[in-house]
N, C-alpha and C positions, 0 to 999 in steps of 0.2 A: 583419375576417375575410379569412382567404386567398381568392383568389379559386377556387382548385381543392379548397375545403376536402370536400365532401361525396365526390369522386373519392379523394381523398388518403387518407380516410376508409376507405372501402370496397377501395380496394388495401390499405394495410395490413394489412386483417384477411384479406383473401384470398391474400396473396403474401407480404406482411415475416413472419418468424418473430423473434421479438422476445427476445432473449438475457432469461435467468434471469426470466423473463418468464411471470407465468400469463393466459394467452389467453381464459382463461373468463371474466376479469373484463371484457372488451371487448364481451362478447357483446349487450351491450344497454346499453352507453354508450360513449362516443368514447375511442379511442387520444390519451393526449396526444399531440402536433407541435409538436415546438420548430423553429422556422424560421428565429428569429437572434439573436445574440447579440454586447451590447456592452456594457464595461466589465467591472462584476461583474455584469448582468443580463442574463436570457434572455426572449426574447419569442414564446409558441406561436401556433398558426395563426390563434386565435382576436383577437389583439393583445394579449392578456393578458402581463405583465411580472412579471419573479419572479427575487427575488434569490439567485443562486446561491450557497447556500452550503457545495458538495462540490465548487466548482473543476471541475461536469461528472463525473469520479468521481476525484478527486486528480488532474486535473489540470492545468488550465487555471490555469497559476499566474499571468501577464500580465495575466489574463481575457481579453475576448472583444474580436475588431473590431481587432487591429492588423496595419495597413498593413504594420507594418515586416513583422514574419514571412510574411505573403503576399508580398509584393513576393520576398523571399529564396526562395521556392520557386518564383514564378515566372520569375523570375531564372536559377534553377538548369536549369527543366524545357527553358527555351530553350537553356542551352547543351547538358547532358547529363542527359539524362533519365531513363536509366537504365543502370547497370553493375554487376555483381553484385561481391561480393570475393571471390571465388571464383579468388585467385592473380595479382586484378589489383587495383587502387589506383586510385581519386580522390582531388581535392585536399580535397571538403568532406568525405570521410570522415577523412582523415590529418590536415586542422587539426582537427575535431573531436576526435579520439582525442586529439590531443596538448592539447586545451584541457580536458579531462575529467582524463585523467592527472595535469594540473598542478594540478587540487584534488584528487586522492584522495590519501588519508592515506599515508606512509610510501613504501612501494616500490610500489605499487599503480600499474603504469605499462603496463601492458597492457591494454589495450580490445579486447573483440571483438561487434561491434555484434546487433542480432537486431531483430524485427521488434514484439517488445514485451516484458512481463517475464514472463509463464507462460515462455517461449522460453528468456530470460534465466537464468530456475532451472534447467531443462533444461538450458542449457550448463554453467553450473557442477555441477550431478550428474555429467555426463559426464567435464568437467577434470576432477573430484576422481578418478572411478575410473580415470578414463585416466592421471592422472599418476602414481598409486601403481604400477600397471603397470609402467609403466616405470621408475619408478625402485626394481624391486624388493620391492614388499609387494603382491603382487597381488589376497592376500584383501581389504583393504583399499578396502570399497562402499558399507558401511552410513551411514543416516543417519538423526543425532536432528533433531527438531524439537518445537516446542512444541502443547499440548493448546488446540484451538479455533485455532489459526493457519491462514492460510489462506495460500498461498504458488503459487495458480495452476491452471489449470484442462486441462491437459494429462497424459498419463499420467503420466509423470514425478512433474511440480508438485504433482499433485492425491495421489498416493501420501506426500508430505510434506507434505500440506495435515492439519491435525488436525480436521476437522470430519466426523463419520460420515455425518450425512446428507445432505451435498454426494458423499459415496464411494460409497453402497453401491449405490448403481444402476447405476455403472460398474465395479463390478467382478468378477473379480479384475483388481487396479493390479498397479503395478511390487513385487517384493518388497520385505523389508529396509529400513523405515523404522518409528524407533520413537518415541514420545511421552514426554516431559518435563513436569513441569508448568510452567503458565505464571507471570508477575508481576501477577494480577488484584489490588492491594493491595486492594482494597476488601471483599474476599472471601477473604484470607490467612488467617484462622483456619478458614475450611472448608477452603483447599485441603488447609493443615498438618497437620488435626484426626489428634489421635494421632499425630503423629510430631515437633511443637515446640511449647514453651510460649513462649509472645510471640511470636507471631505480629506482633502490633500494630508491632515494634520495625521498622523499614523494612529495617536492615542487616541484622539476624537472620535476617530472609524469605527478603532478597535472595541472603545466602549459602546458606540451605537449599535457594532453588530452583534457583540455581547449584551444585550440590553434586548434586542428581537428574540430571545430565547428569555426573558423573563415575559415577555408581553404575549409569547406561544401559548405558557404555562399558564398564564391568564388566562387567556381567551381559550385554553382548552379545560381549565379547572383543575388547579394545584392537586385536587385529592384523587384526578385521574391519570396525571404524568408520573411514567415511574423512570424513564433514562434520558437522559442527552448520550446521544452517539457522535463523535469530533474526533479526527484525526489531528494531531499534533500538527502535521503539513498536509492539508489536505490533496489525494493525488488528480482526481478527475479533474480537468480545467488546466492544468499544469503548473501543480506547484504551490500553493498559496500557503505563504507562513502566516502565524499568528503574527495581527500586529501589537506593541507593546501593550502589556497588561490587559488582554485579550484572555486567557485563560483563567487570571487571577479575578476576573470581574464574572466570569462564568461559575468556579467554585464557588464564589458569593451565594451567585445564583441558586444553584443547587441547594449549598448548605439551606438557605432561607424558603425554599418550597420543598426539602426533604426528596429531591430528584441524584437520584444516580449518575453521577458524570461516568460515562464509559472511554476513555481513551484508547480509539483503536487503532493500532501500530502494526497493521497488518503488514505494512510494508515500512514505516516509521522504525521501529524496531530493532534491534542488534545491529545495532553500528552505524545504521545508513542516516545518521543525523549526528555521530559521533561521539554516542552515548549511547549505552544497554537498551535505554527509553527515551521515545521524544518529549515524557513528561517532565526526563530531568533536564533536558535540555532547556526547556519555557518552563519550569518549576513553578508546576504546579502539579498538586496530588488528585488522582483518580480513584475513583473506589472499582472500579474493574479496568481492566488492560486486557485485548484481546492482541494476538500473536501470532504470527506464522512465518511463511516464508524463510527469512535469514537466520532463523533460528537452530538450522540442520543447515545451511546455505547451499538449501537443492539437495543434498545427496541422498534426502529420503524425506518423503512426506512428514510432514508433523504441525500442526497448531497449537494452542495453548488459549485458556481465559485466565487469565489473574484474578482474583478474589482478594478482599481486606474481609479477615478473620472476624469483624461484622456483619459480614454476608454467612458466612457460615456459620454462624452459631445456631439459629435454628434448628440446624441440619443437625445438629450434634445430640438433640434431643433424642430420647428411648422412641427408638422405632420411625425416627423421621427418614425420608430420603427424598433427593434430588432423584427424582425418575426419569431420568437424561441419562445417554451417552453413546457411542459411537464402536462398533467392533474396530475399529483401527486407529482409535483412538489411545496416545500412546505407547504403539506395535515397540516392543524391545527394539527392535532393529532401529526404529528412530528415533527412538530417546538416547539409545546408543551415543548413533552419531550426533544426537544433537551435543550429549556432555562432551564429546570430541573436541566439538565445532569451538563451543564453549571456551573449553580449556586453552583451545589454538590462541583464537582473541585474549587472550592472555597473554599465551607464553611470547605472540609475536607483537602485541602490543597495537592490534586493527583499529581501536578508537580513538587511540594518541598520531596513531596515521591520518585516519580521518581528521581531527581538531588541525592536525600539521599542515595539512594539504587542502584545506576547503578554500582559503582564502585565495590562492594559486589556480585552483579549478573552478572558483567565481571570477577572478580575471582574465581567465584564459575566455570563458566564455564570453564576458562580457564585450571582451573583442568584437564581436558581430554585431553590438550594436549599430557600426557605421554603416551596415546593409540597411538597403530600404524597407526592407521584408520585414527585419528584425524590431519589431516595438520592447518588447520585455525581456530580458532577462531574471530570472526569479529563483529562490529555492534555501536551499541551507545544506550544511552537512556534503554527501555524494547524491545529492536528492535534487536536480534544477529542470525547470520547464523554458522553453525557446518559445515564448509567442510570436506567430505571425500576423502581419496586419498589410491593410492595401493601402492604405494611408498612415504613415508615422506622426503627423499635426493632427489630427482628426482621430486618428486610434479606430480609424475604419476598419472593422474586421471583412472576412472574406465572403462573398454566397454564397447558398451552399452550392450553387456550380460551380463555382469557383474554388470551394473546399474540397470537391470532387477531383478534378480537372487537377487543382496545383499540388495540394496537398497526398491525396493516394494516388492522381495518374502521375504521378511526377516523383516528390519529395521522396516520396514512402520508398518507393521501386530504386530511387536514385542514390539514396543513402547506402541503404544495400546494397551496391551496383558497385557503389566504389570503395567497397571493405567496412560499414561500420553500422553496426545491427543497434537498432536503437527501436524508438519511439514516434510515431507521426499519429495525431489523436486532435478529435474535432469535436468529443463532449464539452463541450462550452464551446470559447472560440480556436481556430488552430492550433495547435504546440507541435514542436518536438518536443521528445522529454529525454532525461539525461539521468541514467544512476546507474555507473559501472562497480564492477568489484570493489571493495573496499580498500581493495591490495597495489590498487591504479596510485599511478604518480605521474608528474608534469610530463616526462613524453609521452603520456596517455592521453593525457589532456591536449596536449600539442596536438594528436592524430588526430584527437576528435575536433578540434575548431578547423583544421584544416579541412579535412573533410566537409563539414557544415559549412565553411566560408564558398565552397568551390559551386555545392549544390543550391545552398538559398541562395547567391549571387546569379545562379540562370533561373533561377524559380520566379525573380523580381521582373525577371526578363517577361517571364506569362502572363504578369496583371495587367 
């Protein structure tokens, strides 16, 4: 037991206001306190140990307890502490940027750092409409994204985020952003229903819902759309990969209406698809890539946009500027650690672990499908969603009393309960969701289906 734990206790509920956070359930039991954390496991006040398996929230891809990346911030904070980029330059921001650029796909050679990914979207909405400006299509603002995506919590982000009840309390958002359907395979014949027959066919899907983002650009007028915003896998709903030639039918897209494909890898990103980029992964080229999280893997704030050196040429003109940016965007201290992080994925080889181990960690999980509970298993890479459902013939998902009751009075509390910090999420229909450190191997995976097998197995018990 911490030794300040009853203090700890009582400050929190009187002074922490606890992100996305309902405060009512604290009122008559303990806030968890996570106090430390090593390898893939966290340890709360109480000494209780619990294997992590969302990486912290995507990102802690190293996991937890390395020396090296403290040492590189500490390192850092002694010599230069802090200097904005704000028209000036550090060294660990300029190796950085050039160490990011040399894996982004293509011409993707402009970096401009932020202070995390909500940020990150925000920059790139701005580059999109600032650059059509100037280079003459000034209608040229609008933007598609996908239905149930979530893309960040800022006016901006959260205006192209597709989830209503994360919106409507905040609004009226930014205008001019409009919905697409998404690549939920598992549920393709509902999204389709009346508009394709075989749905089931992966490519058919993939081109029809690739194909809703050209009839957007219509029906909103080509000369007013300036980005598509797409996650590689998209994460709200739990997990949905592109299905085949799904992205390659989108680039189409864009090239032929002059729209900005943004691929945003907020959480896609460094590693957690087994690739630097989820664009190399489904290969296709983006003309922006937005970034964060895994990038520093936690150990100090940091985001990024990627740019192709055609977005910024305008800028390069006498006296132009991007009138954008962030005082903490780029802080030494996290660009630091980010070339640390970097270089670690290297020397220790994180993405060849990942490629090594996914197939292993898809069949570990897959295991649950013999539960009743279990309908889907989905994902790629250390990146998978666990759908629930009440009916497995039917694909009957839950009420939302019922997504109350099984999923947060139950699942959520239960997982936790019995060692293993994850993901329980009802933006769309039920999931858990699954993306441990990168650093995880098969008795990781073993804890984790065990754990899942013991708790949906009474969960099935509730419907």
């Amino acid at each position: 037991m911490h030794p300040d734990y009853d203090h700890l206790q009582q400050a929190a509920k009187d002074h922490l206001w606890l992100h996305f956070a309902r405060h009512g359930a604290y009122a008559d039991g303990d806030v968890p306190v996570i106090v430390r954390g090593e390898g893939v496991h966290l340890y709360d006040a109480t000494g209780k140990r619990y294997l992590d398996g969302l990486a912290g929230l995507f990102v802690s891809q190293l996991g937890h307890g390395r020396t090296e990346l403290a040492e590189a911030a500490a390192k850092q904070a002694q010599e230069l502490a802090f200097m904005p980029l704000w028209s000036y330059a550090h060294p660990p921001a300029i190796e950085l940027a050039e160490k990011v650029a040399s894996y982004a796909p293509g011409d993707l050679d402009r970096v401009f750092f932020t202070s995390g990914g909500g940020e990150a979207v925000e920059t790139a909405w701005k580059l999109a409409k600032n650059y059509f400006k100037l280079t003459g299509r000034p209608m040229k603002h609008k933007v598609v994204s996908r239905s149930i995506a979530y893309h960040g919590t800022t006016q901006g982000a959260l205006s192209i985020t597709g989830l209503p009840l994360l919106k409507q309390q905040f609004e009226p958002l930014v205008p001019s952003t409009f919905r697409v359907p998404n690549t939920n395979a598992y549920r393709a014949d509902e999204i389709t229903a009346g508009y394709l027959d075989g749905a089931s066919d992966p490519e058919a899907f993939g081109r029809w819902a690739a194909d809703q983002i050209a009839v957007a650009i219509e029906n909103e007028g080509p000369d007013t759309v300036a980005a598509v915003f797409l996650e590689p896998v998209q994460n709200a709903g739990g997990c949905f990969p592109p299905p085949p030639g799904y992205f390659q039918r989108v680039r189409e897209i864009c090239d032929e209406y002059d729209v900005l494909l943004v691929s945003d890898e907020v959480i896609c990103a460094f590693g957690r698809l087994g690739h630097m980029f989820g664009a190399d992964r489904y290969g296709y080229q983006p003309d922006i890539i937005t970034c964060a999280k895994g990038i520093t893997s936690g150990y100090a704030p940091l985001g990024a946009m990627i740019a192709s050196d055609r977005l910024m040429e305008p800028f390069l003109e006498d006296k132009a500027m991007f009138a954008h940016g962030y005082t903490f965007g780029g802080h030494p201290v996290s660009t630091a650690v980010g070339l640390r992080n970097l270089q670690l994925f290297e020397e220790e080889r994180v993405l060849e672990n990942v490629r090594d181990n996914e197939a292993t960690f898809r069949a570990t999980l897959e295991r649950l499908l013999d539960l009743p509970i279990v309908g889907d298993v989905r994902g790629d890479g250390y990146f998978y969603g666990i759908e629930l459902v009440k009916d497995k013939a039917t694909k009957e998902s839950f009420t939302a009393e019922e997504s109350e009751r099984i999923l947060y009075g139950f699942v959520s509390k239960q997982l936790y309960a019995e060692g293993l910090y994850c993901r329980a999420d009802d933006r769309g229909d039920p999931v858990v969701q699954l993306a441990p450190p990168l650093v995880c191997g098969l008795e990781h995976f073993e804890e984790m289906e065990q754990i899942l097998r013991v708790v949906l197995d009474k969960a099935s018990s509730l419907l």
